[in-house]
N, C-alpha and C positions, 0 to 999 in steps of 0.2 A: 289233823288229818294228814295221811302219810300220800306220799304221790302216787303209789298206787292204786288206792283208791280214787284221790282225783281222777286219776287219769281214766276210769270205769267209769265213772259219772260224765263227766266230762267228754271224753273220746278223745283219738288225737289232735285231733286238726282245732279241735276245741280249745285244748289245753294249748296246743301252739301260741294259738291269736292270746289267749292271759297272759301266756310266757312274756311274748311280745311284750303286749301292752304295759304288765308292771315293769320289765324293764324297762322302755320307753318315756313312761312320767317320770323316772329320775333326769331325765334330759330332752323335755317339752320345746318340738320345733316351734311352738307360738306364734305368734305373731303373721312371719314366714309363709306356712301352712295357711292361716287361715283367709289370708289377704289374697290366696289363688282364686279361693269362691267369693270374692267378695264384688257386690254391687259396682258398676263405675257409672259416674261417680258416687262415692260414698263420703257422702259431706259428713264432716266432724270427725270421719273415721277414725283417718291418721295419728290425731291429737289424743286418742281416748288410751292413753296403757294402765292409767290409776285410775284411783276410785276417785271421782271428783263430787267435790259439795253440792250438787244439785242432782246426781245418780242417784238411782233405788237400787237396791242390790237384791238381786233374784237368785237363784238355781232353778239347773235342770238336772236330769239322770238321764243317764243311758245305763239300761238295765242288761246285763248279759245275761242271755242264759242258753242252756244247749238244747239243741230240736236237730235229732238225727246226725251231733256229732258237729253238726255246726252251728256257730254264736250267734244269736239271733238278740234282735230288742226290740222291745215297742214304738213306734214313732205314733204322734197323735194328730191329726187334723180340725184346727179349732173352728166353733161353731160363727158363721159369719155375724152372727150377734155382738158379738165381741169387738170392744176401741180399738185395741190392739193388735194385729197380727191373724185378722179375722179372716177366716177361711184358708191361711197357711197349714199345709204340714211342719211341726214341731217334734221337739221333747215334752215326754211331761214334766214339769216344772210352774216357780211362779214367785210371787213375790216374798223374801224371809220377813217374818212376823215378827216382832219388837223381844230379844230374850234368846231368839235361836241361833244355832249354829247352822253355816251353809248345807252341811250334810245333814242337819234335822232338818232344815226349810224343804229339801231336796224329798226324804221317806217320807215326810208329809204331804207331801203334792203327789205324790208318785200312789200312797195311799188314797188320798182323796177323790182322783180324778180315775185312775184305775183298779182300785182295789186290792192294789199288791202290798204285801205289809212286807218290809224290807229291813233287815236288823242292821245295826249302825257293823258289825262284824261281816258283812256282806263289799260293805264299802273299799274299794282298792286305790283310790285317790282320783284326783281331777288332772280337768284340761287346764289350759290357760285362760282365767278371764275374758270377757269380750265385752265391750259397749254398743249398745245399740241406740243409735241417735234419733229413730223414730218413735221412740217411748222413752229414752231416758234412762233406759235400767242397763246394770253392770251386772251381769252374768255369768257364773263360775257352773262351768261343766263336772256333776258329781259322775264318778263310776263306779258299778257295784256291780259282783256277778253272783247269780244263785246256780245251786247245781241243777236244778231242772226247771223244765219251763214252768212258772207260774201260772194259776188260775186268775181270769180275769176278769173283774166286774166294772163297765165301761158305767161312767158317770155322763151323761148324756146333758147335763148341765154345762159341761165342761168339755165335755170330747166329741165331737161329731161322729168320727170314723176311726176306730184303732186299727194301724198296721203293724203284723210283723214283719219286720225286715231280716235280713239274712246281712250277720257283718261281710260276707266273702263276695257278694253282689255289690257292695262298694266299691271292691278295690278292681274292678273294675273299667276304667279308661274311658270306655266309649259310653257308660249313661254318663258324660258330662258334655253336659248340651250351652247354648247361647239362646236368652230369650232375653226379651223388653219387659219393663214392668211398666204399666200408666202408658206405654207409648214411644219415653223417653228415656229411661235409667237401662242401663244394657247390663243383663246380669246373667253369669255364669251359673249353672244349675244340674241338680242331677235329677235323670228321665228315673221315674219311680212309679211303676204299676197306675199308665197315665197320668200322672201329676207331675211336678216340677216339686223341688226340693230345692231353697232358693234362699239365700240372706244368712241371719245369723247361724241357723241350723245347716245351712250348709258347710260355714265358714267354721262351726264347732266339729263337726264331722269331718273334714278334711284332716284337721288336727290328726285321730284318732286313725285315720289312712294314711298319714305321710309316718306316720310311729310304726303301724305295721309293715310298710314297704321296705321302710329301712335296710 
């Protein structure tokens, strides 16, 4: 597909933020980035840059797609049901099944919980891994962008509330707020259509705004 047409599907300011972003994962600020959002303190944090013997290894996706010329994605709010991360805004994502690859684990969740069926040709590469010490799992941030926005069938076993977000409402400054969690953990966060966006997802996201500020 020739850049002209991307750039018809897409729009400009569309095609800018991809521009960005693939050049960007060739030199991933990591780490850096994503320790601005991160929890204090964040016990185990520091320690976690490999895959260690007792991690599960998950994905998520951030799905791009354009709505009025600007990049938009799904974020998901899990159902307070849930061990883990219950009642958080997230990615979708989840744990890789025994045989798969991070990028299959990733269209399969993004499949199952929303309905969007994602071709592995859609995929433009990841963030930097992240551990999360409150569940254990190692987390590699997948990215994929389609040319237009997706239909979408919210799985209500799995998803409480689907939001779309707008990537350009990130980069943003001032939704990043200071809140407690439990009382005591003092954590960095961004104000999102009343809610808090707060922990690994935030700290994955950060990533993906310090590449496009550049």
């Amino acid at each position: 597909m020739n850049g002209s047409v991307l750039l018809t599907r897409y729009g400009f300011y569309a095609m800018d933020y991809i521009t960005k972003i693939k050049e960007g994962l060739n030199h991933l600020p990591g780490r850096n980035a994503q320790f601005q959002m991160a929890p204090v303190p964040r016990t185990g944090g520091e320690i976690h840059d490999t895959i260690h013997t007792n991690s599960k290894q998950s994905a998520v996706i951030i799905l791009l797609y354009p709505d009025n010329e600007i990049l938009h994605f799904p974020l998901i709010r899990r159902p307070a049901s849930m061990r883990h991360h219950a009642g958080q805004i997230g990615l979708p994502g989840g744990g890789i099944d025994q045989g798969e690859t991070i990028e299959q684990a990733a269209i399969r969740e993004l499949e199952e919980e929303l309905g969007v069926i994602c071709s592995p040709s859609m995929i433009i590469g990841s963030l930097s891994p992240l551990f999360i010490p409150v569940s254990g799992y190692y987390v590699t941030p997948i990215l994929a962008c389609m040319n237009q926005k997706p239909k979408f069938h919210v799985n209500q076993r799995e998803v409480d509330r689907l939001y779309l977000a707008s990537l350009k409402y990130f980069l943003d400054e001032s939704i990043i707020i200071e809140t407690h969690i439990n009382g005591k953990i003092r954590v960095p966060a961004f104000s999102f259509e009343n809610e808090v966006i707060w922990g690994a997802t935030a700290m994955m996201l950060n990533e993906l705004i310090v590449i496009l500020k550049r």
